[in-house]
N, C-alpha and C positions, 0 to 999 in steps of 0.2 A: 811109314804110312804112305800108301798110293796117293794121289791126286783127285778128287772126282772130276770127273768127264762133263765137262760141258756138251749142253744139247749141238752146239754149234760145231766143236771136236767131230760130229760123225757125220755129218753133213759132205757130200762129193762136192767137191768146185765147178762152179757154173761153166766152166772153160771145158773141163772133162765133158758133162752133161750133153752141150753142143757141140764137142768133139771141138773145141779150140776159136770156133766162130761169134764172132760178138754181134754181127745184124742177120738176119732172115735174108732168105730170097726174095720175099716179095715185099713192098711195103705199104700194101693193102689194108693191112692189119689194125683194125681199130679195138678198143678196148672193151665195146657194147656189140664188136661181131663177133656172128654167132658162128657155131662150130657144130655140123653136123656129120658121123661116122657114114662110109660109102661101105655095105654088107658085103661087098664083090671081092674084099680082098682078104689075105690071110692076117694074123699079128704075128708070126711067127718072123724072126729076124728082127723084131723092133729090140731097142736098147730097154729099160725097164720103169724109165720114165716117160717113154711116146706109149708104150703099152698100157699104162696106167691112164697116160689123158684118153688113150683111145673107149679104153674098158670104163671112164668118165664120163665122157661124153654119147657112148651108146645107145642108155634109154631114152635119151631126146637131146636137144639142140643145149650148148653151154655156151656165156660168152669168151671172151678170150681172160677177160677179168676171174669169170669167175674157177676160168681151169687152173690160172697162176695162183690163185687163193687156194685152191683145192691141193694143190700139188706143192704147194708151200716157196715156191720158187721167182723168183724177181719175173716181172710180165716182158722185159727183154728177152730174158733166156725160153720164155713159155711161148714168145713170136717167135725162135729160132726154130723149138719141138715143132709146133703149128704148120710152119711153114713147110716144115720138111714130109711134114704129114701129107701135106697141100699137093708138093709136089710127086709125091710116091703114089697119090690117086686114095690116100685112106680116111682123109676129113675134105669136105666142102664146107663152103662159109655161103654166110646167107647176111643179108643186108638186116640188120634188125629194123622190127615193126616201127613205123613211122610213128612221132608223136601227131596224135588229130587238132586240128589245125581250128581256131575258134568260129564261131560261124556265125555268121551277119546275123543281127539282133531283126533287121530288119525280114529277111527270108523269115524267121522261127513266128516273127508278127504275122505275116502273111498266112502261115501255113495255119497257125492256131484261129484267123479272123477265115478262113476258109470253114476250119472244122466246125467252128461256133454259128457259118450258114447252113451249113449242111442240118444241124441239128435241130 
């Protein structure tokens, strides 16, 4: 009788993946930045994992969280793809949307004892 194959059995080693490197070039890299594809280059010569986050990330902006989620891969290894991305010119990163920031109780008095003269 054969063995069954664990899911984990077909799985490439993280090492392979990044060709042997364990940190990124840059360490910029937060887990809420966002990743957007640049149209100017080809994916031809990508390995089959920067292909995938690239063809990922395409239709609009992903965080870096959510391309290691996507691509099933530890968010280390998915800052090494990223990076490498960064620097060949085929993903930009983009600061995510600020959270808004609470606003004087006192200005919103103001503005609403304005509208209630006007009216």
């Amino acid at each position: 009788m054969t063995p069954r194959r664990r899911p984990a059995d077909r799985l490439v080693r993280s090492y392979v993946v990044t060709d042997g490197r364990a940190h990124p070039t840059r360490n910029t890299l937060d887990l809420v930045t966002l990743l957007v594809v640049t149209d100017d280059l080809p994916l031809s010569g990508l390995n089959p994992e920067k292909h995938r986050l690239m063809e990922l990330c395409r239709p609009g902006a992903l965080s870096v969280a959510e391309v290691a989620g996507h691509l099933s891969l530890p968010v280390s290894v998915a800052k090494v793809l990223i990076a490498d991305l960064m620097d060949s010119g085929h993903l930009v990163t983009r600061a995510p949307i600020p959270a808004a920031r609470p606003t004087d109780a006192r200005i919103l008095q103001e503005v609403l004892d304005g509208l209630r003269a006007r009216l």
